[in-house]
N, C-alpha and C positions, 0 to 999 in steps of 0.2 A: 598647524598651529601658527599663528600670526606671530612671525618675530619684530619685539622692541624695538631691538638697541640695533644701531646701525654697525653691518661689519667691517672690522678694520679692512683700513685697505690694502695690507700685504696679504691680504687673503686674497685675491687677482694673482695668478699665475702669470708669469712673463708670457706665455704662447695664449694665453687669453686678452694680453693686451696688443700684442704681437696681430693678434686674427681683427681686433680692434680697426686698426692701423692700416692695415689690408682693406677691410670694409668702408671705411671712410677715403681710402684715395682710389677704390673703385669707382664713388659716388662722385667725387671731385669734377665740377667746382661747386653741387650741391651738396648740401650736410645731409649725413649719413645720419641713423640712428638704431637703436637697439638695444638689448637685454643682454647682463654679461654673470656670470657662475663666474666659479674658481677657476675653468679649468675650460670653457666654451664661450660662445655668445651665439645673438641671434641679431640680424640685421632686420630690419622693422619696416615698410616703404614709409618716408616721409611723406606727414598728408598737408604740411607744409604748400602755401601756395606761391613761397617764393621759393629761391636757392638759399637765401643765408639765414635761415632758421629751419627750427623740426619742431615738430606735433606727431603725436602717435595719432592712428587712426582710433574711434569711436570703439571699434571690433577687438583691433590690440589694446586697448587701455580698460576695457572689460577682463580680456583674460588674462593682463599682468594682473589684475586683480584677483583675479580665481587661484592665478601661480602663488602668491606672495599667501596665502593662506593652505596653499598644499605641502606636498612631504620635499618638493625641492625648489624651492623658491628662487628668482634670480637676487642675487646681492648688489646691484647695482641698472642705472638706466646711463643708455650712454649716448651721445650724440656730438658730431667736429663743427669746426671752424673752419670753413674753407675760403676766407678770404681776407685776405690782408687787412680790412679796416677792423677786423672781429679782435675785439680782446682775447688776450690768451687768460683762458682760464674761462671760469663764471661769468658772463656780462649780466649787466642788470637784466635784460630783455631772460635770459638764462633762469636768472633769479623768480624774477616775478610769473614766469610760468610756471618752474619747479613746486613754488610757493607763493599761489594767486592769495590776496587777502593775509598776506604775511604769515599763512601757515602751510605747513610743506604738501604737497599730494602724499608723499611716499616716504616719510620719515626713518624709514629700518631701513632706504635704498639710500647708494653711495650714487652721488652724481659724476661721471665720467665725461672729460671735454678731450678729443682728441684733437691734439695741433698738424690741420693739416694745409696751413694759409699759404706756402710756401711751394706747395705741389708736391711736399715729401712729408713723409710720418716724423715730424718731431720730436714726440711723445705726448705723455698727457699727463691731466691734474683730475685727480678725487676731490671728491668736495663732500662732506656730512654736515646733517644739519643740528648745528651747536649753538645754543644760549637764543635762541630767536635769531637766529640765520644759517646761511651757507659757510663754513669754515673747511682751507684747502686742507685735506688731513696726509697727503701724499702728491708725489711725482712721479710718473715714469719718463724714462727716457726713452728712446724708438727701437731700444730692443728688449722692451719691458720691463727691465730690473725698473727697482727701485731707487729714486735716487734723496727720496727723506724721508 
């Protein structure tokens, strides 16, 4: 069944955001990407043809769609920053592919940006999509708690 409502995001486990953080300064100085559960993730290849942006490929973005209508859905898409000029958080470029023509791909998914500009896991920010845009609903910090 197709879930609605985006899931909060203290629903992310610390060692799911943890595995997060791992995967994105594997990829460093290219941005990482992936699909993350409560309690896992999956790292994605970026089909990205630069370093400082991600695109899922054709093939993944078929079957997050098949996922997101099955019995375990992922809760979130996630993808880093790996490079110092990259906003922390959402950037526009972020925005306008999440939500081509100001409406979202994936509205029930939380958008995960992990800060990794620095060459170390900083943490990350959630993002759900609120009133006709991206609104930060969460922090973590680089050993996954929550820090709002």
């Amino acid at each position: 069944m197709l879930r609605r409502e985006t899931p909060p995001a203290h629903s992310l486990r610390p060692d799911a955001i943890r595995a997060i953080g791992a995967a994105a300064l594997a990829a460093h100085p290219r941005e990482a990407c992936g699909l993350a559960w409560a309690d896992r993730i999956e790292t994605l290849p970026n089909a990205a043809l630069t370093d400082d942006c991600f695109r899922l490929h054709a093939g993944d973005a078929l079957r997050l769609e098949r996922m997101l209508r099955g019995p375990d859905p992922p809760l979130a898409v996630w993808h880093s920053h790996s490079r110092s000029s990259h906003a922390e958080g959402m950037s526009d470029l972020d925005r306008r592919c999440a939500a081509p023509r100001g409406e979202p791909l994936h509205p029930s998914l939380l958008q995960i940006v992990a800060d990794v500009r620095t060459g170390a896991f900083a943490g990350a920010r959630a993002f759900a999509w609120r009133g006709g845009g991206f609104a930060e609903v969460a922090s973590f910090a680089s050993d996954g708690a929550v820090r709002t």
